[in-house]
N, C-alpha and C positions, 0 to 999 in steps of 0.2 A: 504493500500500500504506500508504503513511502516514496518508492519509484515512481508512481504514478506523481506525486507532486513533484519533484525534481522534471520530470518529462512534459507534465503542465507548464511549471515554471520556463524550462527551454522551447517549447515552441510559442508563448506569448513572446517570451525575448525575440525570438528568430522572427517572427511572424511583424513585430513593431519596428524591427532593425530594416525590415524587407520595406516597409511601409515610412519608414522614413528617407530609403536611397532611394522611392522612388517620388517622395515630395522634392526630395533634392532634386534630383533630375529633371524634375517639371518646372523646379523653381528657377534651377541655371541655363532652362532653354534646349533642352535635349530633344524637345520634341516640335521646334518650330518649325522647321523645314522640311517636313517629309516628303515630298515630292523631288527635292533636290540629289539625294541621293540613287534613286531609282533613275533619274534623267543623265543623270553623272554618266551612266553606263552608256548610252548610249554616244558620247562624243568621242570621239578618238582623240588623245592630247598630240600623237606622233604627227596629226594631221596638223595643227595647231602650232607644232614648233617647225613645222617644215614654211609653212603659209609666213611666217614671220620676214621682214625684211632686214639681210643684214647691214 
């Protein structure tokens, strides 16, 4: 029986620790740009340094 609160006690920790990286991440902007990354793929940088004038 005693395990079982020890085992309570670590997934409220784990469970608040989870819930507070991800307020952090929403607070520092982690999720403003989502479309950005998925469009990333599709440009070629090799074209982009070639196009460049020396």
């Amino acid at each position: 029986m005693d395990n079982l609160i020890y085992l309570i006690a670590a997934a409220l920790g784990l469970g608040s620790l989870g819930l507070l990286a991800f307020l952090w991440a929403l607070k520092s902007g982690q999720f403003d740009d989502l479309e950005g990354a998925a469009n990333r793929i599709l440009f070629d940088e090799d074209d982009e340094e070639n196009n460049k004038d020396p």
